[in-house]
Chimera marker file (.cmm) of the C-alpha trace (Angstrom):
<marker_set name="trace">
<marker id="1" x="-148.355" y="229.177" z="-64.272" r="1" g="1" b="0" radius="0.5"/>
<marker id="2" x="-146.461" y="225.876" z="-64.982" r="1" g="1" b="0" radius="0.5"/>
<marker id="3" x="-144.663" y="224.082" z="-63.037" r="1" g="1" b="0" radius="0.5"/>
<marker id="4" x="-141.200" y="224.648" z="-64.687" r="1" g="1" b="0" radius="0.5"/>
<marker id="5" x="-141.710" y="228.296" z="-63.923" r="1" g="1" b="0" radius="0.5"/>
<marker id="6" x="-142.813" y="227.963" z="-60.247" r="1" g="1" b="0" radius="0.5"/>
<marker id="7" x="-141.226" y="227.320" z="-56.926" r="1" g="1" b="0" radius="0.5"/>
<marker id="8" x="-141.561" y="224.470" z="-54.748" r="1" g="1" b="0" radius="0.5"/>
<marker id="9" x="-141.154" y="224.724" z="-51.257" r="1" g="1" b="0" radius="0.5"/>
<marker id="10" x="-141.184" y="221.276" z="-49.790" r="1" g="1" b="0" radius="0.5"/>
<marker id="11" x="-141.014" y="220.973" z="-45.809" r="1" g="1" b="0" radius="0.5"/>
<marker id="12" x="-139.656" y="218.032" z="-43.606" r="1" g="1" b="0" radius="0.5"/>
<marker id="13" x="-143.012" y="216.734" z="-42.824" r="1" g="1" b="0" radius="0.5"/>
<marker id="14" x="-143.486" y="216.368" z="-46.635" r="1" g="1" b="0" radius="0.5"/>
<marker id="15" x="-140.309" y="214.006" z="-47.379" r="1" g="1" b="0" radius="0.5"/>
<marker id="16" x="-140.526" y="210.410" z="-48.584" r="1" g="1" b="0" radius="0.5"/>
<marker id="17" x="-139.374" y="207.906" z="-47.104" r="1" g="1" b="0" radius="0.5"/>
<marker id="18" x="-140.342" y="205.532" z="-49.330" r="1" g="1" b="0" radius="0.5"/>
<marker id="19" x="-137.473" y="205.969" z="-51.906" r="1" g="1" b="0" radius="0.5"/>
<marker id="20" x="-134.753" y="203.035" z="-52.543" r="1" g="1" b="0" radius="0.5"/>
<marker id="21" x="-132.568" y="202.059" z="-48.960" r="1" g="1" b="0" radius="0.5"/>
<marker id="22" x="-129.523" y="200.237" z="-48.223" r="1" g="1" b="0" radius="0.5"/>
<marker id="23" x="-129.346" y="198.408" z="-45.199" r="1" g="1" b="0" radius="0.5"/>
<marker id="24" x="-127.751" y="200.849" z="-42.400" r="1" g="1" b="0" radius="0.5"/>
<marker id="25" x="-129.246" y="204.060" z="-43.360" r="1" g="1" b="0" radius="0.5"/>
<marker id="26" x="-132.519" y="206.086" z="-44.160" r="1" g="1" b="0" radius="0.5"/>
<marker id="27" x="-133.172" y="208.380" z="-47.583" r="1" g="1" b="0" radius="0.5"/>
<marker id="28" x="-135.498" y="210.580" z="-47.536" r="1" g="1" b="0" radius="0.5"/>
<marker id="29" x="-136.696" y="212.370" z="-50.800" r="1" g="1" b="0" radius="0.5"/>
<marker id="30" x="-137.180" y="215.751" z="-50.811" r="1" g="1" b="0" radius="0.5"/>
<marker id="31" x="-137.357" y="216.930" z="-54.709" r="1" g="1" b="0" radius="0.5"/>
<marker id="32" x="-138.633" y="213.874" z="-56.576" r="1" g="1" b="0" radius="0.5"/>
<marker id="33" x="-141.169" y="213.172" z="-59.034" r="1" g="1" b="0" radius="0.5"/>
<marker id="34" x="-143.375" y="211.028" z="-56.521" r="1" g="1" b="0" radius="0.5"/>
<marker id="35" x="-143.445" y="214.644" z="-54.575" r="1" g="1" b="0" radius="0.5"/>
<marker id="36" x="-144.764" y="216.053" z="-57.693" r="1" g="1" b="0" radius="0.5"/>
<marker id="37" x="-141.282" y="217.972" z="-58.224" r="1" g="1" b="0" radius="0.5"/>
<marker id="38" x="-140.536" y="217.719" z="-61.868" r="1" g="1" b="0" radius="0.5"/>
<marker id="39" x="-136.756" y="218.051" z="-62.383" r="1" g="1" b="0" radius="0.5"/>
<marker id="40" x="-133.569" y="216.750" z="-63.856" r="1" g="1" b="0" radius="0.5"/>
<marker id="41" x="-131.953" y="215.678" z="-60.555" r="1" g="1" b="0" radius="0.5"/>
<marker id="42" x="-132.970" y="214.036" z="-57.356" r="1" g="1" b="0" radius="0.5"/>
<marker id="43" x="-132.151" y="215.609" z="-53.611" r="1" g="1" b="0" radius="0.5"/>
<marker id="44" x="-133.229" y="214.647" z="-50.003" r="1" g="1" b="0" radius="0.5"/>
<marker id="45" x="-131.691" y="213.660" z="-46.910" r="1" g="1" b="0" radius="0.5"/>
<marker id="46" x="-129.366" y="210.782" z="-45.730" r="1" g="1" b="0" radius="0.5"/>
<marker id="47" x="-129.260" y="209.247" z="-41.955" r="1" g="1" b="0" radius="0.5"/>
<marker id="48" x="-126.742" y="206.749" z="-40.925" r="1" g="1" b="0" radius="0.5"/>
<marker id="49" x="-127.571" y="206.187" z="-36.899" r="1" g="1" b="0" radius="0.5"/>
<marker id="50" x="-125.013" y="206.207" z="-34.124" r="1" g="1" b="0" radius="0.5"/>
<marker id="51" x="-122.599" y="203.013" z="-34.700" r="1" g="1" b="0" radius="0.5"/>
<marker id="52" x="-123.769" y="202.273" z="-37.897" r="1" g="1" b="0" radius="0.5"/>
<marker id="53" x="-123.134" y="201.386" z="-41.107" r="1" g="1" b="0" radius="0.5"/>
<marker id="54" x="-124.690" y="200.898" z="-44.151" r="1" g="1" b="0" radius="0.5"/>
<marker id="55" x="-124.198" y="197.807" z="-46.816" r="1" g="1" b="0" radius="0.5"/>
<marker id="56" x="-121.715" y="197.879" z="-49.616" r="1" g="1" b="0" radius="0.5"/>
<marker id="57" x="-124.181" y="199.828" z="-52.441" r="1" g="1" b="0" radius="0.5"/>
<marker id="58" x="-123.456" y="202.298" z="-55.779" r="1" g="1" b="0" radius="0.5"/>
<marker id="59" x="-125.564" y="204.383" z="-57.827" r="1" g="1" b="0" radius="0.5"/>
<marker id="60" x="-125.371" y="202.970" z="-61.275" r="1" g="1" b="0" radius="0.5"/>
<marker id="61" x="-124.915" y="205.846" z="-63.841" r="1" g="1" b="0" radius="0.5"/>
<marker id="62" x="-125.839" y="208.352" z="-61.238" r="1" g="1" b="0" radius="0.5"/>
<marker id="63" x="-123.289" y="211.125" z="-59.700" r="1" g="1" b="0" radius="0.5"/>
<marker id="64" x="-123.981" y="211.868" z="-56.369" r="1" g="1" b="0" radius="0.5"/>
<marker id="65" x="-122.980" y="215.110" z="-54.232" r="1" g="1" b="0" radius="0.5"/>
<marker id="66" x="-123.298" y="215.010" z="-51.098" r="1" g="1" b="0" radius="0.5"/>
<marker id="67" x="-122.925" y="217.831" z="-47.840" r="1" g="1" b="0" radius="0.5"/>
<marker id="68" x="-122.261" y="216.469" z="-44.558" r="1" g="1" b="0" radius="0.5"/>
<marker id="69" x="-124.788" y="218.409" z="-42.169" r="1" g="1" b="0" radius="0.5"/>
<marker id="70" x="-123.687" y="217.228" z="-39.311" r="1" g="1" b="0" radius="0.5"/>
<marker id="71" x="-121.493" y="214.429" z="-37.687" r="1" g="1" b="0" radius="0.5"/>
<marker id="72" x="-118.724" y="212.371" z="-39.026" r="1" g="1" b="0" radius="0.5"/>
<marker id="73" x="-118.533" y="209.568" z="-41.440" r="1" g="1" b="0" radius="0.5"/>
<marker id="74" x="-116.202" y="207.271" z="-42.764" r="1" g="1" b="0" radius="0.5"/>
<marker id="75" x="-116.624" y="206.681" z="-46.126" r="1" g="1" b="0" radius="0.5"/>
<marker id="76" x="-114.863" y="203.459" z="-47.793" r="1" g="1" b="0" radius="0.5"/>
<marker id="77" x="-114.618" y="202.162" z="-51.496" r="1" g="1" b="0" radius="0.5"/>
<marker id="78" x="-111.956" y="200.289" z="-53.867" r="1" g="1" b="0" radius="0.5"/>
<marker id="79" x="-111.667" y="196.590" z="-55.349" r="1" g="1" b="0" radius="0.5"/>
<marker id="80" x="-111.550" y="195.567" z="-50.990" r="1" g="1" b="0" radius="0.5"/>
<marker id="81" x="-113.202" y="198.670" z="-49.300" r="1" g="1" b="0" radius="0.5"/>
<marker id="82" x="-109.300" y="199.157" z="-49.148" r="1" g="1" b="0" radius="0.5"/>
<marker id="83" x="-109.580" y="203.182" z="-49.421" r="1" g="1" b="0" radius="0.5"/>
<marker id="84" x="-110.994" y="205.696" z="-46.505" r="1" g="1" b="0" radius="0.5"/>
<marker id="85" x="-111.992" y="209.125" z="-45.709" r="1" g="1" b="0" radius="0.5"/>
<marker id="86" x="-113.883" y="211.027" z="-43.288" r="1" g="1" b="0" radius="0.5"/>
<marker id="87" x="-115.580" y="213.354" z="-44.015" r="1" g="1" b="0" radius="0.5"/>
<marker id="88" x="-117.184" y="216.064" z="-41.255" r="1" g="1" b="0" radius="0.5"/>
<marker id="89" x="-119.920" y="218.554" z="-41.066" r="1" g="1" b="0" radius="0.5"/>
<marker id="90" x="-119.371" y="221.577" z="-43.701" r="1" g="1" b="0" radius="0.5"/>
<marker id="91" x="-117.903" y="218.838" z="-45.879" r="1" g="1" b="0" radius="0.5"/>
<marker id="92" x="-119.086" y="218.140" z="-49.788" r="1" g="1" b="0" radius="0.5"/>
<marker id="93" x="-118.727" y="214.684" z="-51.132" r="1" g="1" b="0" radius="0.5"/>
<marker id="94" x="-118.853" y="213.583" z="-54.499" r="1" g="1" b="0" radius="0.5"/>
<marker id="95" x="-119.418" y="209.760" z="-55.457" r="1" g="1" b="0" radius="0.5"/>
<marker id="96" x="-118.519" y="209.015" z="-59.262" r="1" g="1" b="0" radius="0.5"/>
<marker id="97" x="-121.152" y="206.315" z="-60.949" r="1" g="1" b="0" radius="0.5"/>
<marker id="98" x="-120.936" y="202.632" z="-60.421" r="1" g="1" b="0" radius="0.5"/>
<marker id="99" x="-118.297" y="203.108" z="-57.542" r="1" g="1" b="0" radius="0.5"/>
<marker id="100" x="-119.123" y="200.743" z="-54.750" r="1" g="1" b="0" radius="0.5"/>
<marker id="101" x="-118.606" y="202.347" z="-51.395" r="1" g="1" b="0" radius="0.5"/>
<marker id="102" x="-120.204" y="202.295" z="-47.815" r="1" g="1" b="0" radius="0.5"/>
<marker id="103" x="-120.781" y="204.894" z="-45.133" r="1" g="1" b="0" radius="0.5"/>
<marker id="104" x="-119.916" y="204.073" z="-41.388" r="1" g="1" b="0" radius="0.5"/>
<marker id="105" x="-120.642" y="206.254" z="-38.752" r="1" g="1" b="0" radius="0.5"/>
<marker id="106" x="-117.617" y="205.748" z="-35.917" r="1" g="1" b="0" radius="0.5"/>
<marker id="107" x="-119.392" y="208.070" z="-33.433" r="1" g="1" b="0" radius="0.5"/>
<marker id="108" x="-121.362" y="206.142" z="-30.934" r="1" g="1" b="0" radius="0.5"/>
<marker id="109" x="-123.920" y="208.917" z="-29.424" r="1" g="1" b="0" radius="0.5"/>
<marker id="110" x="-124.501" y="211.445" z="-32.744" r="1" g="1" b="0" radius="0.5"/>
<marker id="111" x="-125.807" y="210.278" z="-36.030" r="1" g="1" b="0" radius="0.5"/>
<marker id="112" x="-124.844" y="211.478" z="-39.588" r="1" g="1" b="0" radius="0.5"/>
<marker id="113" x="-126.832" y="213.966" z="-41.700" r="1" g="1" b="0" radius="0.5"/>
<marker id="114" x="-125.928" y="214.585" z="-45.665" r="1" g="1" b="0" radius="0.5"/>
<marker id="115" x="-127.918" y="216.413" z="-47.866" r="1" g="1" b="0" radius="0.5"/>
<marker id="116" x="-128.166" y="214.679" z="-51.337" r="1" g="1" b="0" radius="0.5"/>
<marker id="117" x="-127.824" y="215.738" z="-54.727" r="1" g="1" b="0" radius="0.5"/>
<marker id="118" x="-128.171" y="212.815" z="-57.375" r="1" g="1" b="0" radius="0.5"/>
<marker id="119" x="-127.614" y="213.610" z="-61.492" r="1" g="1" b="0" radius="0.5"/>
<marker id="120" x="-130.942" y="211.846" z="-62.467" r="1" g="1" b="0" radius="0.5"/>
<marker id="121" x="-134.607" y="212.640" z="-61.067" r="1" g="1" b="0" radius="0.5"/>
<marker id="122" x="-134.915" y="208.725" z="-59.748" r="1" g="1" b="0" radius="0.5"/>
<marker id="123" x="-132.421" y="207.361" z="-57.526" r="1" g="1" b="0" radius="0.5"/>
<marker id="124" x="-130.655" y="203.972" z="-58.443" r="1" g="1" b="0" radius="0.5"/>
<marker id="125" x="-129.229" y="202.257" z="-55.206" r="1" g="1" b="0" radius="0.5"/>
<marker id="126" x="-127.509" y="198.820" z="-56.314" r="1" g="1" b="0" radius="0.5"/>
<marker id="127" x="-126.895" y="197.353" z="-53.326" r="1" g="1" b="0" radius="0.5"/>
<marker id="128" x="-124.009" y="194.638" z="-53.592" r="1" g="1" b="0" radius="0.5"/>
<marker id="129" x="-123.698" y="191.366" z="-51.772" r="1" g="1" b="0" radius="0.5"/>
<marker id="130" x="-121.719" y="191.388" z="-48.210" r="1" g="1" b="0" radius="0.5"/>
<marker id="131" x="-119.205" y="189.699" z="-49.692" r="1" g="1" b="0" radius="0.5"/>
<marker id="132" x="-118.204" y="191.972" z="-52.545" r="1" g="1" b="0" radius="0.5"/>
<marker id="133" x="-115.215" y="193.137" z="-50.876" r="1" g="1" b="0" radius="0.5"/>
<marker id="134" x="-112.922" y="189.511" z="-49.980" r="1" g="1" b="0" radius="0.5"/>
<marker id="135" x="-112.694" y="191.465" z="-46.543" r="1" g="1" b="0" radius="0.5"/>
<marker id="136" x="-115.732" y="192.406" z="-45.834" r="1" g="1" b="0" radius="0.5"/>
<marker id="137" x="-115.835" y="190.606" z="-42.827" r="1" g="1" b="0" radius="0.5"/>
<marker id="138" x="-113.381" y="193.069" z="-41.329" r="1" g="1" b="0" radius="0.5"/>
<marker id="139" x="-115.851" y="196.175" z="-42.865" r="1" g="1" b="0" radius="0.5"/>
<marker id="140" x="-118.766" y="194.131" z="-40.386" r="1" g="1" b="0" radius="0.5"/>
<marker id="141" x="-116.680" y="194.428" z="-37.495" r="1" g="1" b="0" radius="0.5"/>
<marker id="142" x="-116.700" y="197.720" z="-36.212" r="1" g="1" b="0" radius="0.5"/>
<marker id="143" x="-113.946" y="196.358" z="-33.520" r="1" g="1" b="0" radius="0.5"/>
<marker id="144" x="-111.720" y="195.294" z="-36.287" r="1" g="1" b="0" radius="0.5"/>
<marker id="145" x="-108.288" y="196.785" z="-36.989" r="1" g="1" b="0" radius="0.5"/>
<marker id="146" x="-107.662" y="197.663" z="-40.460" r="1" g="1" b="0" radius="0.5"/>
<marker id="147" x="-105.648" y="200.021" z="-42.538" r="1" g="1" b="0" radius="0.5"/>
<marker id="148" x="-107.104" y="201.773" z="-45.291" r="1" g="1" b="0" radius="0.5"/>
<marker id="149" x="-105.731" y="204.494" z="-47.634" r="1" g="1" b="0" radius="0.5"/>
<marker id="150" x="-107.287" y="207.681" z="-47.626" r="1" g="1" b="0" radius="0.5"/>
<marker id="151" x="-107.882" y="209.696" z="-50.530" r="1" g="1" b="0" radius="0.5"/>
<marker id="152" x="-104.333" y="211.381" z="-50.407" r="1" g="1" b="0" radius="0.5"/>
<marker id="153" x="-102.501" y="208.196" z="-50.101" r="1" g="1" b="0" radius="0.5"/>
<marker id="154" x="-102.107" y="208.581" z="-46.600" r="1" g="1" b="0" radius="0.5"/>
<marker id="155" x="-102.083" y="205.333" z="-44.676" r="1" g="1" b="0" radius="0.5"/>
<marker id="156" x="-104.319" y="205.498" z="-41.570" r="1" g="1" b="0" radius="0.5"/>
<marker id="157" x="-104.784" y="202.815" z="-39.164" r="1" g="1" b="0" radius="0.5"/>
<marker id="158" x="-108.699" y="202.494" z="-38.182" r="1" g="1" b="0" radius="0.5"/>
<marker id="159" x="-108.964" y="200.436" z="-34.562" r="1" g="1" b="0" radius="0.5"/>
<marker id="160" x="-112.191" y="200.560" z="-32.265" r="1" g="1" b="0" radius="0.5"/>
<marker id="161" x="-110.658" y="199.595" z="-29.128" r="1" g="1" b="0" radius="0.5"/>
<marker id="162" x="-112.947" y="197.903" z="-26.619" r="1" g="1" b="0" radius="0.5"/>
<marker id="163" x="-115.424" y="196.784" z="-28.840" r="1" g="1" b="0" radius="0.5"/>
<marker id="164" x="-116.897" y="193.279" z="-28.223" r="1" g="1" b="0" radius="0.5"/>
<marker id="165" x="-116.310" y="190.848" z="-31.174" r="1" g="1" b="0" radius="0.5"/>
<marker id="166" x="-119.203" y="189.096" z="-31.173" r="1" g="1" b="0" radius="0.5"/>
<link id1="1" id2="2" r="1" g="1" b="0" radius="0.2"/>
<link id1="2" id2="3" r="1" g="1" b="0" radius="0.2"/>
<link id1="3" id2="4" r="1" g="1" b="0" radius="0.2"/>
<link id1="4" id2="5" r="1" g="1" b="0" radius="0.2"/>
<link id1="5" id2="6" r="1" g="1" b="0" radius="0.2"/>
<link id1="6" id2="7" r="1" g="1" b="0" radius="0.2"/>
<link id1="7" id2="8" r="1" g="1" b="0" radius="0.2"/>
<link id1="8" id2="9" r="1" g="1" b="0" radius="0.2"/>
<link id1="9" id2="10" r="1" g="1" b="0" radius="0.2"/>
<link id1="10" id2="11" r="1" g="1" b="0" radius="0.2"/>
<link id1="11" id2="12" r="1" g="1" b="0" radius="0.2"/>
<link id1="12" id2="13" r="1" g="1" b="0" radius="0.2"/>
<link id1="13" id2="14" r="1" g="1" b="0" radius="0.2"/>
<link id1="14" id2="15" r="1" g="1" b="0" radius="0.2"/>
<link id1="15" id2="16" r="1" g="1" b="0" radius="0.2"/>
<link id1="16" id2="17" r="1" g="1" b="0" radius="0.2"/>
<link id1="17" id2="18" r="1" g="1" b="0" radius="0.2"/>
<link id1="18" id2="19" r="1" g="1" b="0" radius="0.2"/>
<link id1="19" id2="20" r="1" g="1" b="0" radius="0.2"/>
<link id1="20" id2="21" r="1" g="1" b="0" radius="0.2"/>
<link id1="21" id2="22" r="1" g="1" b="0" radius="0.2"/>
<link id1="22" id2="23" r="1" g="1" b="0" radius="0.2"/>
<link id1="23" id2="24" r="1" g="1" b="0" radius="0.2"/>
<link id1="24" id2="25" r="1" g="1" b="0" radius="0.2"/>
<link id1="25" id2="26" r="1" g="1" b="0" radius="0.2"/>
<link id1="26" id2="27" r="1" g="1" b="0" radius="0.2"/>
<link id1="27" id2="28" r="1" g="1" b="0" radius="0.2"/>
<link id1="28" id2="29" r="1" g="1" b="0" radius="0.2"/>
<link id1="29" id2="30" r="1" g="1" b="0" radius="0.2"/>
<link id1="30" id2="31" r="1" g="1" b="0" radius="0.2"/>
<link id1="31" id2="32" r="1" g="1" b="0" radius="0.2"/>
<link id1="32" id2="33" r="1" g="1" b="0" radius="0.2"/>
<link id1="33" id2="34" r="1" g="1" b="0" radius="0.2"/>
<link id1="34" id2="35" r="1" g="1" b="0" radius="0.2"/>
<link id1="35" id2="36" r="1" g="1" b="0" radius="0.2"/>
<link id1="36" id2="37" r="1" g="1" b="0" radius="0.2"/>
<link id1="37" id2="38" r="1" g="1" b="0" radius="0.2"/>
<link id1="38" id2="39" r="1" g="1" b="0" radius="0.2"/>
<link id1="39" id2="40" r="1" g="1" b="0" radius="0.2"/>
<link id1="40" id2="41" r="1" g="1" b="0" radius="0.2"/>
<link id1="41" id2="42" r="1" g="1" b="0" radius="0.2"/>
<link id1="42" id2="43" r="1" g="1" b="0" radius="0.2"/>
<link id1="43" id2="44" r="1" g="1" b="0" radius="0.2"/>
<link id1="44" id2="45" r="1" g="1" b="0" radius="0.2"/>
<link id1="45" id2="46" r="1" g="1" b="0" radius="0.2"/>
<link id1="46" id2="47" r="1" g="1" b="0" radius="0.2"/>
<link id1="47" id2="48" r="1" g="1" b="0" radius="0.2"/>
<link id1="48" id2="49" r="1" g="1" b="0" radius="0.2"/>
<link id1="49" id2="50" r="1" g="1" b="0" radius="0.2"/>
<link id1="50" id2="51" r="1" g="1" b="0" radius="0.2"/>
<link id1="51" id2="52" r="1" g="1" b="0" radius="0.2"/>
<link id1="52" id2="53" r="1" g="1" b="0" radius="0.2"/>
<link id1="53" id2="54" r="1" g="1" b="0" radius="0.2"/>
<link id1="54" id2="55" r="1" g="1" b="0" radius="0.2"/>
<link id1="55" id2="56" r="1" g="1" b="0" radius="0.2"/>
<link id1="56" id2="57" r="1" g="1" b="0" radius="0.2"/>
<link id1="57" id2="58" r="1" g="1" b="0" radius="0.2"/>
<link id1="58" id2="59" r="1" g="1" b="0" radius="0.2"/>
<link id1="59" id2="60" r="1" g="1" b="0" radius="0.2"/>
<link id1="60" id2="61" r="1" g="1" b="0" radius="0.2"/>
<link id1="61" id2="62" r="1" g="1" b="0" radius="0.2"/>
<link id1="62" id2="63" r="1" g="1" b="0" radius="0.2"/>
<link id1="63" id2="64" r="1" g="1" b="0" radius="0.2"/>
<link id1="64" id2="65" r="1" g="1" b="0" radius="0.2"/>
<link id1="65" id2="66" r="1" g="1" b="0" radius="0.2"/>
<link id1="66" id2="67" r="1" g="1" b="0" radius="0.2"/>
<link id1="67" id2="68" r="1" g="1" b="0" radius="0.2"/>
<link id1="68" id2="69" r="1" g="1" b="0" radius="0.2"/>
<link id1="69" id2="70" r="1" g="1" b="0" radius="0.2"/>
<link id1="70" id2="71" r="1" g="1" b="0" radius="0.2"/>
<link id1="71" id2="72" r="1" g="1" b="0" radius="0.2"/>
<link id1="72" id2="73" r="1" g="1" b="0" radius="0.2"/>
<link id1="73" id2="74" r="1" g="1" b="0" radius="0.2"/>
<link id1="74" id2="75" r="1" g="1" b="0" radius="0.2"/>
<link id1="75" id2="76" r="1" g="1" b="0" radius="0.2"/>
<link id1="76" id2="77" r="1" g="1" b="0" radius="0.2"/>
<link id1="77" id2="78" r="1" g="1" b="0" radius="0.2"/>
<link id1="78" id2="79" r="1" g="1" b="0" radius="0.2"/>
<link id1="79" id2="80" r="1" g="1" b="0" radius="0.2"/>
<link id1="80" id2="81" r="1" g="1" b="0" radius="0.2"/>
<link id1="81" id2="82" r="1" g="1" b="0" radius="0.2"/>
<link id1="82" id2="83" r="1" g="1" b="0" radius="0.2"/>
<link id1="83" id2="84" r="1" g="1" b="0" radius="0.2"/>
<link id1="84" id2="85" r="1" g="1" b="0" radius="0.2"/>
<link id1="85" id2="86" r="1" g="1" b="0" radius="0.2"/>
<link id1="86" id2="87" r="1" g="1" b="0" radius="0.2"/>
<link id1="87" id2="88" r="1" g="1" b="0" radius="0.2"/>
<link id1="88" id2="89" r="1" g="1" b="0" radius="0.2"/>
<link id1="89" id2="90" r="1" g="1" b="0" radius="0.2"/>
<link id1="90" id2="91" r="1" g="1" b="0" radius="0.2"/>
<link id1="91" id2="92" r="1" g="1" b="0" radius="0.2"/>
<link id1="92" id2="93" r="1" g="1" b="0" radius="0.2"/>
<link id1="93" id2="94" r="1" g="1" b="0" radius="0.2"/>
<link id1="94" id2="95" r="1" g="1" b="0" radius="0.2"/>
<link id1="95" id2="96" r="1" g="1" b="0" radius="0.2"/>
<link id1="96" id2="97" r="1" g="1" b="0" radius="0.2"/>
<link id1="97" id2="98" r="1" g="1" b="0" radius="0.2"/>
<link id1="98" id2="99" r="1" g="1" b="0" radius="0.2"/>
<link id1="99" id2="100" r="1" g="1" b="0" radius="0.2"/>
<link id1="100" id2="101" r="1" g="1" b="0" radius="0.2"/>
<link id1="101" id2="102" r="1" g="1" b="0" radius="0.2"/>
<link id1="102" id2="103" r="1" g="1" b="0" radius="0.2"/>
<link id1="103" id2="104" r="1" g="1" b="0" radius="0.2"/>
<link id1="104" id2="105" r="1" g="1" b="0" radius="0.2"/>
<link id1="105" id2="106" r="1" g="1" b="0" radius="0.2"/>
<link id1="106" id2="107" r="1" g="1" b="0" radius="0.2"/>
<link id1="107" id2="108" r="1" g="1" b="0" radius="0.2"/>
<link id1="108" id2="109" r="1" g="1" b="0" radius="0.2"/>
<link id1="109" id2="110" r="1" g="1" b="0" radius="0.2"/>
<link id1="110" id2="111" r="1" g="1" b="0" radius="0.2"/>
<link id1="111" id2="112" r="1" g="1" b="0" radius="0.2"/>
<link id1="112" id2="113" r="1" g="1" b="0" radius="0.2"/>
<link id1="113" id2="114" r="1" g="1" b="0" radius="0.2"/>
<link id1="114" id2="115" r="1" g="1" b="0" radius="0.2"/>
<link id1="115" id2="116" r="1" g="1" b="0" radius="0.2"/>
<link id1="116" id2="117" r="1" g="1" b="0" radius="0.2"/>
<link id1="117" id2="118" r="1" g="1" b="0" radius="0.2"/>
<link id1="118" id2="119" r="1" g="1" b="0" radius="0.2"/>
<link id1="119" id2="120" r="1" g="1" b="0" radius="0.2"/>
<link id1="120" id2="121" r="1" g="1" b="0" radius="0.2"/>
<link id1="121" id2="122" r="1" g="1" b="0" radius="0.2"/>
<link id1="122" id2="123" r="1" g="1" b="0" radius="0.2"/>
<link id1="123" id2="124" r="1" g="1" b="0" radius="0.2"/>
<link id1="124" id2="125" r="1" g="1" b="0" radius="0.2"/>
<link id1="125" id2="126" r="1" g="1" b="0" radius="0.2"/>
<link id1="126" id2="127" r="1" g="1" b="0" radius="0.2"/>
<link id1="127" id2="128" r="1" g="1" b="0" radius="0.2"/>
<link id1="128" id2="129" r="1" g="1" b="0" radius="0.2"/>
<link id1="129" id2="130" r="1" g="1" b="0" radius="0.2"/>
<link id1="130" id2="131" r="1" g="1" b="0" radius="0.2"/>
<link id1="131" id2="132" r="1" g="1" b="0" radius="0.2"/>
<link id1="132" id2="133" r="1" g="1" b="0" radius="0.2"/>
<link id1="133" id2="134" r="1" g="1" b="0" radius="0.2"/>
<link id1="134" id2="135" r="1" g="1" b="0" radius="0.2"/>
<link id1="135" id2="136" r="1" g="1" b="0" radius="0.2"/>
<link id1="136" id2="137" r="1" g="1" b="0" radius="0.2"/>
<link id1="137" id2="138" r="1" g="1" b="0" radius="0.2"/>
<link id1="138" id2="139" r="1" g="1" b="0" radius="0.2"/>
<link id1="139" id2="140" r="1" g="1" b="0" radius="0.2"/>
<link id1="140" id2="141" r="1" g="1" b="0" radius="0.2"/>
<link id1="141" id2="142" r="1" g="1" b="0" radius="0.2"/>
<link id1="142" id2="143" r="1" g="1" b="0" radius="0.2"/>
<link id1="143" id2="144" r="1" g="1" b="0" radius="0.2"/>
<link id1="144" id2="145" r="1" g="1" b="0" radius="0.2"/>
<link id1="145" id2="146" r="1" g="1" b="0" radius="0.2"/>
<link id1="146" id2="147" r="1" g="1" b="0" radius="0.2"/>
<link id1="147" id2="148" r="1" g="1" b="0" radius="0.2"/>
<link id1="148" id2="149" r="1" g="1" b="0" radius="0.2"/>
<link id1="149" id2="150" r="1" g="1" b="0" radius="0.2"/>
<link id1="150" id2="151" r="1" g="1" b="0" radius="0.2"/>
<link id1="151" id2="152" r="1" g="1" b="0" radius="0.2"/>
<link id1="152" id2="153" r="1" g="1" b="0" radius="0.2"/>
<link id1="153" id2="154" r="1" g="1" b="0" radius="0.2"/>
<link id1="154" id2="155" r="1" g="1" b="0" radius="0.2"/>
<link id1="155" id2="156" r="1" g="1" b="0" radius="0.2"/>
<link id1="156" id2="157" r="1" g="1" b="0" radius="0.2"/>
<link id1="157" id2="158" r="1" g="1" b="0" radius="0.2"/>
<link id1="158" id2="159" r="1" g="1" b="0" radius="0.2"/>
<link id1="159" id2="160" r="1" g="1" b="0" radius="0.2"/>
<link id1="160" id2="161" r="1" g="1" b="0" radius="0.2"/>
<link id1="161" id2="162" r="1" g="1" b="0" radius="0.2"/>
<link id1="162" id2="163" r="1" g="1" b="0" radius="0.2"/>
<link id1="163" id2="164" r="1" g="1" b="0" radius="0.2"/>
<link id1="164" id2="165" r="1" g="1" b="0" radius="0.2"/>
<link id1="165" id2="166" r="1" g="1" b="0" radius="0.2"/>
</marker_set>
């Protein structure tokens, strides 16, 4: 039997985590070639820790669809990281290619979980420069107040009250 006609079943202990990163998170392939998974598309797991957040990054040509497992995330992209939404366990995600974003975890005791979908069997992960976004600075600062539109034009006012500014 071939492969293209057979099932893989590939368990947790069997992920990679030796696939591209971005500062602020963990990937973990699950159906990849270096698993010796032969298909079109790419999927595995995505971690961003309690606090966290990962570096401004896209995916080149590469689609991503993501479904939040469990937690909350902000996600943020635009020309300034000027744009915001959270998205919350049960939620699906969908990143268009080349769009620079980053994922920040606002909970400070429960990490995120996404499972990942990408359109291509490799992953690309560009990750940008911190200064990509002129206010980036702001995006490093957990503690910093900022408001961002969301993805319905909403504005919403993002503040971490208490946080130390060091």
């Amino acid at each position: 039997m071939s492969d293209s006609s057979t099932i893989r079943i590939v368990h947790p202990s069997g992920f990679d985590k030796g696939t591209l990163q971005t500062p602020g998170s963990e990937r973990q392939a699950a159906i990849a070639p270096q698993l010796g998974v032969q298909s079109m598309m790419w999927g595995g797991l995505f971690e961003v820790k309690p606090g966290a957040r990962t570096g401004i990054h896209h995916h080149g040509a590469q689609q991503t669809i993501a479904y939040v497992l469990s937690g909350v995330c902000e996600v943020r992209w635009g020309l300034n990281g000027e744009y915001a939404a959270y998205a919350e366990a049960g939620d699906f995600i969908h990143v268009p290619a080349f769009l620079p974003h980053m994922e920040i975890n606002p909970s400070s005791s429960r990490p995120f979980r996404w499972v990942v979908v990408r359109s291509t069997s490799t992953p690309i992960v560009v990750n940008l420069p911190e200064d990509t976004w002129r206010s980036s600075s702001d995006a490093r600062n957990p503690g910093a107040s900022r408001t961002f539109h969301d993805d319905k034009e909403r504005r919403i006012e993002i503040t971490n009250e208490g946080a130390s500014h060091g």
